[in-house]
VODODO-658516 format. One line per 3 residues: number of its first residue (from 1); their letters; for each residue x, y, z of C-alpha. Coordinates in steps of 0.02 Angstrom, whole numbers, padded with zeros to 5 digits. Layout:
# residues N
NUM = A = X,Y,Z | ... .
//
This chain:
# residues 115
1 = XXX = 00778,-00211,-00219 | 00784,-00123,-00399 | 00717,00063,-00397 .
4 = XXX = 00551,00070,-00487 | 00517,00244,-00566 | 00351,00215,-00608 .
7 = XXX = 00204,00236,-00494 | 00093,00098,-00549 | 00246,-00024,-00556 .
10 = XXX = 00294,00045,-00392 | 00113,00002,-00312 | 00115,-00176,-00397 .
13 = XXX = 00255,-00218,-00309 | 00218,-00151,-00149 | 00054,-00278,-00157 .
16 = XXX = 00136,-00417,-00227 | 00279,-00384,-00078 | 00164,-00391,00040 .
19 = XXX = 00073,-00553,-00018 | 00264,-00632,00004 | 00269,-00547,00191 .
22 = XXX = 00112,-00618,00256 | 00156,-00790,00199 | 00265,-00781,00345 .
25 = XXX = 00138,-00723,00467 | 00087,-00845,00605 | -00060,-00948,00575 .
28 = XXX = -00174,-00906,00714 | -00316,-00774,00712 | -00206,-00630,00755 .
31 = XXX = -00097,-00693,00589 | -00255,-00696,00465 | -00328,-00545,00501 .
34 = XXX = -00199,-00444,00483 | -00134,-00539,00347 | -00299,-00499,00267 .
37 = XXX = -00324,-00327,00318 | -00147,-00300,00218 | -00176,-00395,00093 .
40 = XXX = -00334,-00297,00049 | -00262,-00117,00082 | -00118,-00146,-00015 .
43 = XXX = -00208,-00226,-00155 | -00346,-00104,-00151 | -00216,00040,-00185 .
46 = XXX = -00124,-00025,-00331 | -00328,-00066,-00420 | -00385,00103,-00381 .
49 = XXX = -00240,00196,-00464 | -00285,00086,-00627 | -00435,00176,-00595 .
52 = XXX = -00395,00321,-00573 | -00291,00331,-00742 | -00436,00289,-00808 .
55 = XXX = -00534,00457,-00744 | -00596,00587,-00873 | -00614,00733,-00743 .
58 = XXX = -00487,00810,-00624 | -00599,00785,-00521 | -00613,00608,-00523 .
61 = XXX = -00427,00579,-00537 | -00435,00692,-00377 | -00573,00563,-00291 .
64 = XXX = -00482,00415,-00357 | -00320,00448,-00278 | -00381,00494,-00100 .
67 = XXX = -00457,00308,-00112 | -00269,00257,-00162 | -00201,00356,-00020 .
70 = XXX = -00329,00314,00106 | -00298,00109,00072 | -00093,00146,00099 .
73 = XXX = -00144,00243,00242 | -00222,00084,00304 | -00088,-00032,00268 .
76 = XXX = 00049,00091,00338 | -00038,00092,00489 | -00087,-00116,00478 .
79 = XXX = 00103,-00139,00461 | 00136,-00027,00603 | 00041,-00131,00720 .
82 = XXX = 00140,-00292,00640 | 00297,-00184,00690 | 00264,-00140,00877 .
85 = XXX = 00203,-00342,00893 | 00360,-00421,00819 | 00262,-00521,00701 .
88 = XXX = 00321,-00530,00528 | 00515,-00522,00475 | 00588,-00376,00533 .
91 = XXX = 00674,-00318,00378 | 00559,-00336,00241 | 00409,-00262,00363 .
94 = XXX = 00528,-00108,00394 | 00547,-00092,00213 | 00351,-00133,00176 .
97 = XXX = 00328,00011,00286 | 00433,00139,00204 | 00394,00111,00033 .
100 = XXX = 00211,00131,00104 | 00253,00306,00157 | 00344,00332,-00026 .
103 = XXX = 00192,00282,-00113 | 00078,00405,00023 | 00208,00528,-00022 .
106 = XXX = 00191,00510,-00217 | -00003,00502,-00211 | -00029,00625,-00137 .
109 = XXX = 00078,00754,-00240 | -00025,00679,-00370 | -00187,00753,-00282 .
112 = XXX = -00108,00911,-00251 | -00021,00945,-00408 | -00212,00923,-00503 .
115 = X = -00302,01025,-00377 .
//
C-alpha cells in the first residue's frame, strides 16, 4: 500500500480501509456489530482530527486529539477481538491493526508535543 505522510490522509484511509474489511465480515449478529463498532471508531477518529485542526486553543487541540486517540484505541482493540476470532481476512486485519497502532502512535505525539 503507498506510504501516506500525512496524518489526516493517513486516518482517511485507515476508515475507508476498514469500510472495505468489514464488507467481508460474516453476516450474522456477531458480523454487524463489530462491523459497526469499527466502522464508527475508525470513522469517528479521522472526523475528530478535522476537528481538532480546527481548534483555536492548545487546549482544545489537546481535548480533540485524546477523542482521536481514544476512538483508535477502540478500534485497535475491536480489531483485536476480530483477530483472536478468525473473522475477517487475515492480512488486511493484521495490517488494519498496525496502522491503528501508527496512527495511536502519531496522535499521541501530537498531544504531547502541545502540552
Amino acid at each position: 500500500m503507498e506510504q501516506l505522510f500525512n496524518y489526516e490522509d493517513r486516518l482517511v484511509r485507515f476508515a475507508g480501509e476498514v469500510v472495505l474489511f468489514v464488507a467481508n465480515i460474516p453476516e450474522n449478529y456477531i458480523g454487524y456489530y463489530y462491523s459497526d463498532q469499527l466502522i464508527r471508531s475508525s470513522g469517528s477518529g479521522a472526523l475528530n482530527y478535522g476537528e481538532a485542526q480546527a481548534t483555536v486553543t492548545n487546549k482544545d487541540f489537546i481535548y480533540k486529539m485524546s477523542l482521536v486517540v481514544k476512538e483508535l484505541k477502540e478500534s485497535r482493540c475491536t480489531l483485536k477481538i476480530l483477530r483472536y476470532t478468525g473473522i475477517g481476512k487475515h492480512k488486511k486485519g493484521q495490517w488494519l491493526l498496525s496502522e491503528c497502532e501508527e496512527l495511536i502512535a502519531i496522535g499521541s505525539k501530537m498531544i504531547n508535543n502541545k502540552r
